[in-house]
C-alpha positions in Angstrom: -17.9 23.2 8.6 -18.4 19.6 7.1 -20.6 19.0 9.9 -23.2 21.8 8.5 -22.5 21.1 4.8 -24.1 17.8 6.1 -26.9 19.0 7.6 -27.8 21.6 4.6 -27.5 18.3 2.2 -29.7 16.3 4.4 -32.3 18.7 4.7 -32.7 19.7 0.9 -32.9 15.6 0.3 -35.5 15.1 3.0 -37.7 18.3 1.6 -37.4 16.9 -1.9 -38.3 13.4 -0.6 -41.2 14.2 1.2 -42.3 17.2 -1.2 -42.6 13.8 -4.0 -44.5 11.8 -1.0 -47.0 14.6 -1.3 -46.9 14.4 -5.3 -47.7 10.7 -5.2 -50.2 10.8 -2.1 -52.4 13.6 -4.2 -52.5 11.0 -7.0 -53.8 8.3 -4.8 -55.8 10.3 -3.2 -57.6 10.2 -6.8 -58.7 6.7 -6.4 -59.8 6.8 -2.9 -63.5 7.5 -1.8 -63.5 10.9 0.3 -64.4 9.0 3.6 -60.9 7.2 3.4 -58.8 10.3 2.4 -57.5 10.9 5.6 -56.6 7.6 6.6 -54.9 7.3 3.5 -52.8 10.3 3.8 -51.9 9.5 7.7 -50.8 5.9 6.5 -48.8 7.1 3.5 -47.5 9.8 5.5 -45.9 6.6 8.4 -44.7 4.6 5.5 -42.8 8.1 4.3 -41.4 8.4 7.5 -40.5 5.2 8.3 -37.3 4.1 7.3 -35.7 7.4 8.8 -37.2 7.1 11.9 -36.3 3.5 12.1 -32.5 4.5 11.2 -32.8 6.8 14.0 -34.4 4.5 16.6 -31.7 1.9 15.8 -28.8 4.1 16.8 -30.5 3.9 20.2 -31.9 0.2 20.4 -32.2 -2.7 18.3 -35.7 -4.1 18.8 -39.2 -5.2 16.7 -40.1 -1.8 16.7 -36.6 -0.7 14.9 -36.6 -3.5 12.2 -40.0 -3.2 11.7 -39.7 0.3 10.3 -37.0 -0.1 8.8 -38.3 -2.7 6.9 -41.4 -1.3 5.6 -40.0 2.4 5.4 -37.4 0.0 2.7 -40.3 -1.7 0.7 -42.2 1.9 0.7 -39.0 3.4 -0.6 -39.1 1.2 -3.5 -42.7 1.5 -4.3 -42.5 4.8 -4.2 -39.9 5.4 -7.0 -42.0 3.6 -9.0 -45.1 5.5 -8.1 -43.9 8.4 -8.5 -42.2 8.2 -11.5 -45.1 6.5 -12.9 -47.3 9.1 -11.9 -45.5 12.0 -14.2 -45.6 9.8 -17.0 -49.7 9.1 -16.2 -50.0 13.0 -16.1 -48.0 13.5 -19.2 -50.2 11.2 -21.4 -53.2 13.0 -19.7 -52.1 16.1 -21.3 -51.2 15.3 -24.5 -54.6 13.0 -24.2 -56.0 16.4 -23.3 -54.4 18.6 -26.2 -56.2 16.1 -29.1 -60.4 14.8 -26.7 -60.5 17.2 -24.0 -63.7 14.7 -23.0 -61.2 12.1 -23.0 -60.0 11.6 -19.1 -57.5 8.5 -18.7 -56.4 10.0 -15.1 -57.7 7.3 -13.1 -57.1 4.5 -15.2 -53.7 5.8 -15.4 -53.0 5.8 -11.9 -54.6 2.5 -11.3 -52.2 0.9 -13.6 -49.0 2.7 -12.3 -50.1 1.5 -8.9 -50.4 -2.7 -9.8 -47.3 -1.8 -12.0 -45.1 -0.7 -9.1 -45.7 -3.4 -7.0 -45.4 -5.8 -9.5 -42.3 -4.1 -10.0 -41.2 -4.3 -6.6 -42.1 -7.7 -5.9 -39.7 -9.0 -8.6 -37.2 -6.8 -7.4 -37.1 -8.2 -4.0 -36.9 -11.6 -5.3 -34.2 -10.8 -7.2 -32.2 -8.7 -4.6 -32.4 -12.0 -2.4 -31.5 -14.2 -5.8 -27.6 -14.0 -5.9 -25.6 -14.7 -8.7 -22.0 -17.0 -8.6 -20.1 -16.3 -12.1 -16.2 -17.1 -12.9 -13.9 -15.1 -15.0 -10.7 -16.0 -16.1 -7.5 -13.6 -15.7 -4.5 -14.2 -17.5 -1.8 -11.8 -16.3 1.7 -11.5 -17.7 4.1 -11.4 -15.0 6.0 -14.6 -13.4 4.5 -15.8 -9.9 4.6 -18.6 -7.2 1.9 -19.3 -7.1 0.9 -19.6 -10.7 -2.7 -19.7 -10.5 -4.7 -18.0 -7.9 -8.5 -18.6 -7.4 -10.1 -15.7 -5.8 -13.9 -15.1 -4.4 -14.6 -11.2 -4.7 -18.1 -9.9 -3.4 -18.4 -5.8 -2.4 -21.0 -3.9 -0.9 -23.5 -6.8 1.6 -24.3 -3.8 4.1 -25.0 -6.3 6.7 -27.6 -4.8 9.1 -31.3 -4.8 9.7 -32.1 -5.6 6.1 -28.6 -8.3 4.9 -28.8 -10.1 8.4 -28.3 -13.7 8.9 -30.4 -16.1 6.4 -28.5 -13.9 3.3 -25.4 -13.6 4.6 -25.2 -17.6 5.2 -26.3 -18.0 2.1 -23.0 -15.8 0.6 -20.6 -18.0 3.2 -22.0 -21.0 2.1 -21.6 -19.7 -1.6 -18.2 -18.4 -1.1 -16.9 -21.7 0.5 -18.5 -24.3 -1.8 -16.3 -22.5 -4.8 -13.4 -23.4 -2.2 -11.3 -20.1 -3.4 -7.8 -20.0 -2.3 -8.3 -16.2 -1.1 -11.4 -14.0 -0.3 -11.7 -10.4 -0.8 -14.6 -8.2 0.6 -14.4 -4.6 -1.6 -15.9 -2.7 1.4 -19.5 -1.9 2.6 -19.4 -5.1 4.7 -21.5 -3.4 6.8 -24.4 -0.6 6.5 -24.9 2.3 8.6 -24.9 1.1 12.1 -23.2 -1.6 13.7 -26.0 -2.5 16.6 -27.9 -4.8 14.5 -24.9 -6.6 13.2 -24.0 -7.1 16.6 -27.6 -7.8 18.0 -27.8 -10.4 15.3 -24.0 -12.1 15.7 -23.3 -11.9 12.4 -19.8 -12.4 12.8 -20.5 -16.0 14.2 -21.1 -16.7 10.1 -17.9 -14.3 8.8 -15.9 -16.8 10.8 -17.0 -20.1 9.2 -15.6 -18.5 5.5 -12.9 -20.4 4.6 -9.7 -20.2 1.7 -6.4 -20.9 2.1 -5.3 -17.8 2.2 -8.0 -16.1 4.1 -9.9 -13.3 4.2 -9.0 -10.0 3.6 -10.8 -6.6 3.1 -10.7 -2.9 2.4 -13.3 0.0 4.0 -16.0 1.0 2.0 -18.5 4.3 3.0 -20.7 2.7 4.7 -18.2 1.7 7.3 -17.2 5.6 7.4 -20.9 6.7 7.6 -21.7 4.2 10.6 -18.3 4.4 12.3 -14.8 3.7 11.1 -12.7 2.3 14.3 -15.9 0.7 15.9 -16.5 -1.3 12.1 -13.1 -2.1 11.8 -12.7 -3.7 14.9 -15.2 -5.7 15.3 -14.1 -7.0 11.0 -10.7 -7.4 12.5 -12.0 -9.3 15.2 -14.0 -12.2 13.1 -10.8 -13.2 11.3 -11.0 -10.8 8.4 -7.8 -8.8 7.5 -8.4 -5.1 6.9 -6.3 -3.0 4.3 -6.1 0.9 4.5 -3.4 1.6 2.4 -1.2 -1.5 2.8 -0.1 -4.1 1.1 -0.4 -7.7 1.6 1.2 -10.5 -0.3 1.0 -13.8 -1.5 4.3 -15.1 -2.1 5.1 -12.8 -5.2 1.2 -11.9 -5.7 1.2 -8.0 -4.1 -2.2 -7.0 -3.0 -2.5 -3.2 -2.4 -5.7 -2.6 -0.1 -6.6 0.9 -0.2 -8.9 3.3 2.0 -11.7 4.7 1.0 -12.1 8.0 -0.5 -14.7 9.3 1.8 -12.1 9.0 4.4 -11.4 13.0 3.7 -14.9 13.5 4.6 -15.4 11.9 7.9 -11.8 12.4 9.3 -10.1 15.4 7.2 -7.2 13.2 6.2 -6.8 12.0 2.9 -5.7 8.5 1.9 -2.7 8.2 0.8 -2.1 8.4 -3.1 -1.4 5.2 -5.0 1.8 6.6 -6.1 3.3 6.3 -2.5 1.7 2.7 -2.4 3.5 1.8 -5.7 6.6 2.9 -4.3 6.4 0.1 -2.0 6.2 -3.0 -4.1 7.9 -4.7 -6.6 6.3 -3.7 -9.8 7.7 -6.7 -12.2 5.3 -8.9 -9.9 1.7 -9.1 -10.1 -0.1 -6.5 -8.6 -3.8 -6.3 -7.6 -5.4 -3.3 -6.2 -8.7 -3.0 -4.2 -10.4 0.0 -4.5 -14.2 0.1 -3.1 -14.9 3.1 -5.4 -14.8 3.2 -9.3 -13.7 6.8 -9.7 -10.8 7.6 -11.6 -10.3 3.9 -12.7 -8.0 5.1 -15.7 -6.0 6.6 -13.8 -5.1 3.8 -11.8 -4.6 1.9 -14.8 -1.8 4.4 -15.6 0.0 2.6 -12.6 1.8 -0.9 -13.1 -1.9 -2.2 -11.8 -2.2 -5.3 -13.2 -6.0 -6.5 -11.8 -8.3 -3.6 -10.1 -11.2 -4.8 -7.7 -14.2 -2.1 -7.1 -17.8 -2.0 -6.2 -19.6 0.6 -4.6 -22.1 1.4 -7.6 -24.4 -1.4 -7.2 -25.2 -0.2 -11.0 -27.9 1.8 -9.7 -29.5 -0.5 -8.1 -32.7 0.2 -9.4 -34.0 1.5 -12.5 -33.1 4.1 -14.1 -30.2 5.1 -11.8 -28.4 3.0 -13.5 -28.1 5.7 -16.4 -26.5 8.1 -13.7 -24.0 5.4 -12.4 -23.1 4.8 -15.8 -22.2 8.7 -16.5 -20.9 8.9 -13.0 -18.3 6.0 -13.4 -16.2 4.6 -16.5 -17.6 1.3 -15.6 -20.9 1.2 -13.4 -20.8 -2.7 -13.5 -18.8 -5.4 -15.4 -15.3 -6.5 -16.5 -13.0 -4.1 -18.3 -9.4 -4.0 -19.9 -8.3 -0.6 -19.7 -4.4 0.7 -20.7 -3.6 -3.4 -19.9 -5.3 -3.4 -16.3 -8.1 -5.6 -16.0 -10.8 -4.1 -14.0 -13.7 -5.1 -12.2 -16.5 -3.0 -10.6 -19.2 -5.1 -8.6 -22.8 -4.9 -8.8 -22.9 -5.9 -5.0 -24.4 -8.7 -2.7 -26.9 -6.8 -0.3 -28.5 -3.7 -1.3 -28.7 -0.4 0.5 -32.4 1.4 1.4 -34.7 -0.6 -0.7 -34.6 -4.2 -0.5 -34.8 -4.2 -4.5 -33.0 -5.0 -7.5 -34.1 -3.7 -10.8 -31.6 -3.5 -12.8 -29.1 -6.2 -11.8 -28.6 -9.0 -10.0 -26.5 -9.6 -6.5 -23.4 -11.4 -7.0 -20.2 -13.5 -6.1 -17.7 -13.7 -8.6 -15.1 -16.4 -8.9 -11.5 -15.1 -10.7 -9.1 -17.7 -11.6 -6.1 -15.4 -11.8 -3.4 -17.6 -14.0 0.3 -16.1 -13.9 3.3 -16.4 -16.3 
């Protein structure tokens, strides 16, 4: 049943996709001389194509052939958004150009300037995506602990794979340990969809070399659902990082609750277990921390003796204007938070997932020094 509730999703998405492909190739098709029209249509149509066929050829083999689509199918998906929402609002002013000089034709002028504007756009996005940011934010909670100050390194979501591969994710290790954190904590989506080109690449050689005093520790996001959960647990496990599905894990009176992701339901047909029964097993006059990869229902969990709640997943949209739907999808879509006396944190993310773009936020590592009573 889940299996063909997929399926039904997946092909409405790829019919809308490619049904807006077609909107934005008739508008370039404007611009181009008639001689060049069917070139033009058979080279938007691979870049359409692309990243899904890449995705698919990757499950089989990692190769040039593989990375290369994926890569530009990424870039194309970026564009694109741009294009095509630029396009609607070219063809708006046209009409209401229209309704006042119907001599008046702006059409190709319009769709001229949409086009330098979206890669413009997308240029600066994929310098920022590969611009990461390293902030610190001071925690004061009131409960007694040993130890009384605790300095943590949190990043969520790098989707390591074809795209996040080795130059950006030793660039986050070398981040990570020059802050020189007592504990690290990955809030899932370590990894994207499939695990071949994580492999292919050896990116766990560089998860190794993090280092804190405490170590590394982790909780499933999606993505690790989506692409596999045993196979992308073991091979975390297995590069010295210590995976949470609904356990805790403490340092000396500092209790960290780790929980599973919510999409586990989805993929398995077993929930999680609730936070209540996770609660139960802690002591809740020390400090407790809970990892959630998720940002739903975030005042809820503050209705638990959560002192300090870790999330990600939202990536704040990612790009422009999507941000506007994480923001009605999630109480907070990015940013620090004190809600019911939890303080809450939801990542923006390191890596990014489809287009190699960032347009409305910037990647990041963030740096709590968590001070105790």
């Amino acid at each position: 049943m889940r299996s063909s509730l997929f399926y039904i999703i997946f092909t409405a998405i790829l019919t809308i996709y490619l049904t807006a492909n077609f909107y934005v190739l008739q508008r370039i098709q404007k611009l181009v001389p008639n001689q060049y029209k069917i070139l033009t249509a058979t080279f938007i149509s691979i870049l359409a194509l692309s990243f899904l066929v890449g995705r698919i050829l990757e499950r089989y083999t990692v190769c040039a052939a593989s990375d290369f689509l994926i890569w530009i199918g990424a870039l194309w998906l970026g564009i694109f958004i741009y294009l095509f929402f630029g396009f609607i609002i070219g063809d708006s002013i046209q009409g209401i150009v229209h309704i006042f000089i119907k001599t008046l034709n702006i059409q190709k002028a319009a769709y001229s300037i949409v086009i330098i504007v979206s890669i413009i756009i997308t240029f600066v996005g994929f310098i920022n995506a590969r611009t990461p940011h390293v902030k610190e934010i001071a925690i004061h909670i009131d409960k007694p602990s040993s130890p009384k100050h605790l300095k943590i390194a949190y990043a969520s979501d790098i989707h390591l794979g074809s795209i996040i591969a080795n130059s950006r994710l030793q660039n986050l290790v070398r981040l990570i340990n020059s802050a020189q954190p007592d504990l690290i904590i990955f809030g899932g989506d370590i990894l994207d969809e499939d695990i071949k080109p994580v492999i292919e690449n050896n990116l766990g050689e560089l998860l190794v070399q993090l280092k804190a005093r405490y170590g590394v520790i982790a909780v499933p996001g999606n993505h690790e659902y989506i692409g596999g959960i045993q196979n992308a647990i073991n091979y975390i496990k297995d590069h010295n990082i210590r995976v949470l599905r609904d356990e805790v894990y403490s340092i000396g009176d500092i209790q960290i609750i780790g929980r599973d992701d919510r999409s586990k339901y989805a993929f398995t047909g077993s929930r999680r277990l609730p936070l209540e029964n996770l609660i139960k097993q802690i002591d809740i006059s020390k400090p407790v921390i809970v990892i959630d990869h998720q940002p739903f229902k975030l005042s809820q969990t503050a209705s638990y003796p959560v002192d300090f709640l870790l999330s990600g997943h939202s990536h704040h949209g990612q790009l422009f204007p999507f941000n506007y739907i994480t923001k009605k999808l999630y109480e907070i879509s990015w940013g620090y938070k004190v809600i019911n006396k939890t303080h809450v944190y939801v990542s923006s993310g390191y890596g990014t997932w489809g287009p190699p773009i960032r347009t409305n936020s910037y990647p990041e590592i963030v740096i709590f020094n968590v001070y105790f009573k």
